[in-house]
N, C-alpha and C positions, 0 to 999 in steps of 0.2 A: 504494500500500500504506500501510494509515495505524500509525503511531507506537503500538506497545499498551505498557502502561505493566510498569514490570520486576514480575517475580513477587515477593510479601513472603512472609514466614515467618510464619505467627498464631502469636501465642500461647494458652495456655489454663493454666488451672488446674484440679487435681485434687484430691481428700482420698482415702485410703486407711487403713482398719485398721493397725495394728502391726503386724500379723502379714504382712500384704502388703506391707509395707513393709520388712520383716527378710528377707523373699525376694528383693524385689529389689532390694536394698541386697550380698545374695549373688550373687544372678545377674551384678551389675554387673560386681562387684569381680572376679569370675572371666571378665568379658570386658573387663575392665582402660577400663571406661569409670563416665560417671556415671550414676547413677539416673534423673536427668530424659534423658539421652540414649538408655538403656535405654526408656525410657519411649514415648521421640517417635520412636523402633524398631518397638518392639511396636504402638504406633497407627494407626501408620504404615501396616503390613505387614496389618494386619487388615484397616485400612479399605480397604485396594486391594481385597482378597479380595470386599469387598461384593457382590452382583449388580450388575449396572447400571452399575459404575466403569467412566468413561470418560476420567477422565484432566483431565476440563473443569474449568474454572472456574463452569461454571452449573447 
């Protein structure tokens, strides 16, 4: 069995309007976490939704 390397976390960066950004600067605060948390939540959850998500790395 050979040695697969640990899984990393990507990063990325985003821009958002003001106005999206005062929502979920809201939404956060009222689930008592941060914005970028919030954020890497919701991308998170979507991306799974995709068709064809399989979980892989490829």
């Amino acid at each position: 069995m050979q040695n697969e390397p640990p899984s990393m976390t990507k990063r990325l960066t985003i821009s958002v309007e003001d106005d999206v950004y005062a929502i979920l600067e809201k939404w956060a605060d009222q689930e008592v976490r941060t914005v970028a948390n919030l954020a890497a939540a919701i991308v998170t959850l979507e991306a799974r939704k995709r068709p064809g998500f399989d979980g892989s790395n490829t």
